[in-house]
TORMIDO-767903 format. One record per residue (C-alpha): residue number from 1; chain; x, y, z; residue in one letter. Coordinates in steps of 0.2 Angstrom, whole numbers, plus 2048, in hexadecimal, padded with zeros to 3 digits. Layout:
BEGIN
+-----+--------+-----+-----+-----+---------+
: num : cadena :  xx :  yy :  zz : residuo :
+-----+--------+-----+-----+-----+---------+
: NUM :      A :   X :   Y :   Z :       a :
...
+-----+--------+-----+-----+-----+---------+
REM end
This chain:
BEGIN
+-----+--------+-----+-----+-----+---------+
: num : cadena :  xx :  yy :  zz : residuo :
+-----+--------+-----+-----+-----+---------+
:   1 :      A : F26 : ED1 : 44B :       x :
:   2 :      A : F39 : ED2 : 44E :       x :
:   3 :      A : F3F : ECA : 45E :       x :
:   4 :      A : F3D : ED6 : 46D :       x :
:   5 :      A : F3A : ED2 : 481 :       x :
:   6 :      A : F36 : EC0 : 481 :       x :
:   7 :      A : F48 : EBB : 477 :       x :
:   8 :      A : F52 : EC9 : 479 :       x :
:   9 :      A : F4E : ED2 : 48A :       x :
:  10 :      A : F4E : EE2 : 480 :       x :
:  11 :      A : F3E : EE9 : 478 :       x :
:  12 :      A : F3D : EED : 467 :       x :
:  13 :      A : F35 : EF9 : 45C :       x :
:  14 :      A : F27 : EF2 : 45B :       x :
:  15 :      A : F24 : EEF : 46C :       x :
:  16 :      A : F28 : F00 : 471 :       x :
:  17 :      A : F1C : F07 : 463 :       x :
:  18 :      A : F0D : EFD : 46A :       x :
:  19 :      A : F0F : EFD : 47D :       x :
:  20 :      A : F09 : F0F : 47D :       x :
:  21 :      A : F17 : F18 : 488 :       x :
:  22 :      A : F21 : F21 : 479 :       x :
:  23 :      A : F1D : F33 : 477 :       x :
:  24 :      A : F1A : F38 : 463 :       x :
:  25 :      A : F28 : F45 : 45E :       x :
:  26 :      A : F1C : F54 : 460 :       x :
:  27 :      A : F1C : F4F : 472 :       x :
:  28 :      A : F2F : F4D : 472 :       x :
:  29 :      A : F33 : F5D : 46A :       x :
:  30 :      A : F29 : F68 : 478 :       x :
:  31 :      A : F35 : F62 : 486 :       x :
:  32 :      A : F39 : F56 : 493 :       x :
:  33 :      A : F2C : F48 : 493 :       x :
:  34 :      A : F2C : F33 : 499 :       x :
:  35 :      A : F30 : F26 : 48F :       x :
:  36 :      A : F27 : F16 : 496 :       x :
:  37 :      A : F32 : F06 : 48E :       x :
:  38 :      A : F24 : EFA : 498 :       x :
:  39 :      A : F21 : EED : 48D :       x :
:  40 :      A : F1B : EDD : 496 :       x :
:  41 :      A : F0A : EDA : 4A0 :       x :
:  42 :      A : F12 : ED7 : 4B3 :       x :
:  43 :      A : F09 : EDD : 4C2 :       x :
:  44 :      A : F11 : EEE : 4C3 :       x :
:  45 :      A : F09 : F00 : 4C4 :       x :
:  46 :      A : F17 : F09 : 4D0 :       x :
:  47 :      A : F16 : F17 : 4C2 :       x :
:  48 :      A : F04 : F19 : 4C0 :       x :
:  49 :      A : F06 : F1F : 4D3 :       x :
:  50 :      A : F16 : F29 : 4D3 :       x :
:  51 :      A : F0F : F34 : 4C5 :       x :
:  52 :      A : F0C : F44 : 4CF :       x :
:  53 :      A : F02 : F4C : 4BD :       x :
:  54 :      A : EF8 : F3C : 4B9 :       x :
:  55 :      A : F01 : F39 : 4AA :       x :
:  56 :      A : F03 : F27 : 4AD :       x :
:  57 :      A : EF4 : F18 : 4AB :       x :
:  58 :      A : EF4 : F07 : 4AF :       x :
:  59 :      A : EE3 : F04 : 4B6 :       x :
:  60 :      A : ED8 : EF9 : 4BE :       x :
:  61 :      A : EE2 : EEA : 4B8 :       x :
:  62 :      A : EF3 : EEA : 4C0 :       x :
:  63 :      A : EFA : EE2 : 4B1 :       x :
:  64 :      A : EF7 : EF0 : 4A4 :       x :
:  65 :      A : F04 : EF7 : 49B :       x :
:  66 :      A : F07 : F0A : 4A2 :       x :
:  67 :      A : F01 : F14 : 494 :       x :
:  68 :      A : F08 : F28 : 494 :       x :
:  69 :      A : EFE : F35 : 490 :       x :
:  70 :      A : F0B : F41 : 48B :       x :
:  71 :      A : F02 : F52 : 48C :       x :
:  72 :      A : F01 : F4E : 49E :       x :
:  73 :      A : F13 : F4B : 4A0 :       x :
:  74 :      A : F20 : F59 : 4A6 :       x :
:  75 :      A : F2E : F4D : 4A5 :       x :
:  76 :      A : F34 : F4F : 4B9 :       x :
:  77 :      A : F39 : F3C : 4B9 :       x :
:  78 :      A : F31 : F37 : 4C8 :       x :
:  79 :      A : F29 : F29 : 4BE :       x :
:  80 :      A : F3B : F23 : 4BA :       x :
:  81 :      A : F42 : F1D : 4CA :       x :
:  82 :      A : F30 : F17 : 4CF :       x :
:  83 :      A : F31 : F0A : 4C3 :       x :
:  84 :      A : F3A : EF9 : 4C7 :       x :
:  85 :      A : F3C : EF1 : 4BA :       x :
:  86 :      A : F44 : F03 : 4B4 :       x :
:  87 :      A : F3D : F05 : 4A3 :       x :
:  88 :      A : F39 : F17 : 4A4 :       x :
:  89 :      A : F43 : F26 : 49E :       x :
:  90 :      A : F41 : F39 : 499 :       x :
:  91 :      A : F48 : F42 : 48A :       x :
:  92 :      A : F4A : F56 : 489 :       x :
:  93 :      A : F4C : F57 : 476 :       x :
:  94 :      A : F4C : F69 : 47B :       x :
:  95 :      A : F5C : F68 : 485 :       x :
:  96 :      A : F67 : F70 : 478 :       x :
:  97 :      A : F67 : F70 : 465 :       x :
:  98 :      A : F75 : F65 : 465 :       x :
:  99 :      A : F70 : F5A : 474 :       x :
: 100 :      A : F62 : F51 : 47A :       x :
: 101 :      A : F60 : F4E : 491 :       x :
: 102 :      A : F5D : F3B : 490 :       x :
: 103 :      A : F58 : F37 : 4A4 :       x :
: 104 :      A : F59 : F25 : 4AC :       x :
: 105 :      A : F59 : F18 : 4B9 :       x :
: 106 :      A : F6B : F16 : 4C2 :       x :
: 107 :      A : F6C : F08 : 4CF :       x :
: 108 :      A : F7F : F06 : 4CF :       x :
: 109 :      A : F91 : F0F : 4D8 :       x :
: 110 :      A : F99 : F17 : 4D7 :       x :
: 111 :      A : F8C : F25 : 4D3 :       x :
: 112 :      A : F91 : F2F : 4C5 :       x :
: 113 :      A : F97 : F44 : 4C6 :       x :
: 114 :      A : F8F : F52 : 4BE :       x :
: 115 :      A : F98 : F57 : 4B0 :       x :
: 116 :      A : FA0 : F44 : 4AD :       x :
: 117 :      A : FA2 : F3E : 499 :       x :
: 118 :      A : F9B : F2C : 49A :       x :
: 119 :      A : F97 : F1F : 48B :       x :
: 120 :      A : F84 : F1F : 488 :       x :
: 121 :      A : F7C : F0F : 485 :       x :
: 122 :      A : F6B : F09 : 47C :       x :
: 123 :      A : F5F : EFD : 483 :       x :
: 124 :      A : F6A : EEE : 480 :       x :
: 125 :      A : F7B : EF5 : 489 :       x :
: 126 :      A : F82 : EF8 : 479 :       x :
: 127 :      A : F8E : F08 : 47A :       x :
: 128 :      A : F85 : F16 : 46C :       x :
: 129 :      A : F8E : F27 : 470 :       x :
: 130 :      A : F95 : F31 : 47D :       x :
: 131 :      A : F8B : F3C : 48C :       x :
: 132 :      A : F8C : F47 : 498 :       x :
: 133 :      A : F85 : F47 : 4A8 :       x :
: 134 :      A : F79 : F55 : 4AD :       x :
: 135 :      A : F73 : F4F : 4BB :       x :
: 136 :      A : F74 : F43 : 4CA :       x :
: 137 :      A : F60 : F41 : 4D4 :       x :
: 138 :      A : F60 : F36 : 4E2 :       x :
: 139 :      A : F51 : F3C : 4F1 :       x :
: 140 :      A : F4A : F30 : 4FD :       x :
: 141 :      A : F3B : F2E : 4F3 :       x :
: 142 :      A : F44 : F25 : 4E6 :       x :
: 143 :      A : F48 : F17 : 4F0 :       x :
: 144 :      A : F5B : F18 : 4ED :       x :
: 145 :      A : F59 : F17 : 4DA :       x :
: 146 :      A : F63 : F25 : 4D3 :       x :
: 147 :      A : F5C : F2E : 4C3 :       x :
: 148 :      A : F69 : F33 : 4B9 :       x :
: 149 :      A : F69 : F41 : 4AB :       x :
: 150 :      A : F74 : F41 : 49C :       x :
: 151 :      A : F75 : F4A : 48C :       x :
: 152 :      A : F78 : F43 : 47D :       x :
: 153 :      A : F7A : F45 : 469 :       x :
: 154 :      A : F68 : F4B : 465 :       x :
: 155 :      A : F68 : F3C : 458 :       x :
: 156 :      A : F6A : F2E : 467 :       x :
: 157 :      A : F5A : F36 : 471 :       x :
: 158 :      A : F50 : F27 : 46D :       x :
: 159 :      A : F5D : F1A : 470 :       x :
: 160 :      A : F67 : F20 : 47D :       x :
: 161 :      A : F60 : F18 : 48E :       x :
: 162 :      A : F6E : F16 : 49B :       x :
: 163 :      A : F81 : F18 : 49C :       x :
: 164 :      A : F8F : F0B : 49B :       x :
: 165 :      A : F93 : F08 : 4AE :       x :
: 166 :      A : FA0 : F11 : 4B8 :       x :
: 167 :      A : FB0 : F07 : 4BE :       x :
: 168 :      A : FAF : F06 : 4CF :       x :
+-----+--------+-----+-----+-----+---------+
REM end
């Protein structure tokens, strides 16, 4: 197994590919839909509960990974800012043909503008591409995490998972 979580604080392929919260590409190509990154056994289950379809299970035991059934999922993000450890997304790869909507967690200022070219980054922080922000969510029921949305390349869809931070 390559080196994932444990040594790297990033998850890897693998890990992602057996925790159960990635969407097949059928799934992907029908619309906007989670992408549960969860890949450690911690007492959490924010997500199971947040899920207004019931497209999110943990279970009984509170250290279960969320698994996603995806048919369930309508992609409306409320799962993302629930999460604190945020590891979830959503991906539209029906945004555009060029362009994917890549949604995410956003705890920093200053907030970023509608309309905004920002550096996209992967899981590590590493800068992959160029975005555009979409849209800015922040109601009182997400706790004051921001869920942004951002397109992207189509190609970066399953990498992109944040932007590079705005100067303040």
């Amino acid at each position: 197994m390559t080196k994932g979580v444990v040594y790297t604080g990033v998850p890897s392929e693998e890990e992602l590919k057996q925790a159960g919260g990635v969407p097949d590409q059928e799934r992907l190509a029908k619309g906007p839909v989670a992408v549960i990154e969860c890949v450690q056994e911690i007492p959490c289950n924010p997500c199971e509960a947040a899920c207004p379809f019931g497209a999110i299970k943990v279970g009984d035991q509170i250290t279960n990974l969320p698994v996603l059934d995806a048919q369930k999922c309508t992609g409306c993000g409320t799962c993302v800012a629930a999460c604190p450890g945020l590891a979830i997304f959503t991906v539209d790869m029906t945004y555009s043909r060029q362009e994917a909507a890549v949604e995410f967690p956003y705890e920093y200022r200053p907030l970023p503008e509608v309309g905004v070219i920002v550096e996209a980054v992967n899981r590590s922080g590493q800068v992959i591409g160029k975005g555009r922000i979409l849209r800015v969510r922040q109601p009182k029921q997400f706790m004051r995490t921001c869920v942004v949305q951002m397109a992207v390349a189509r190609e970066l869809a399953g990498e992109a998972r944040g932007m590079k931070r705005l100067p303040r």
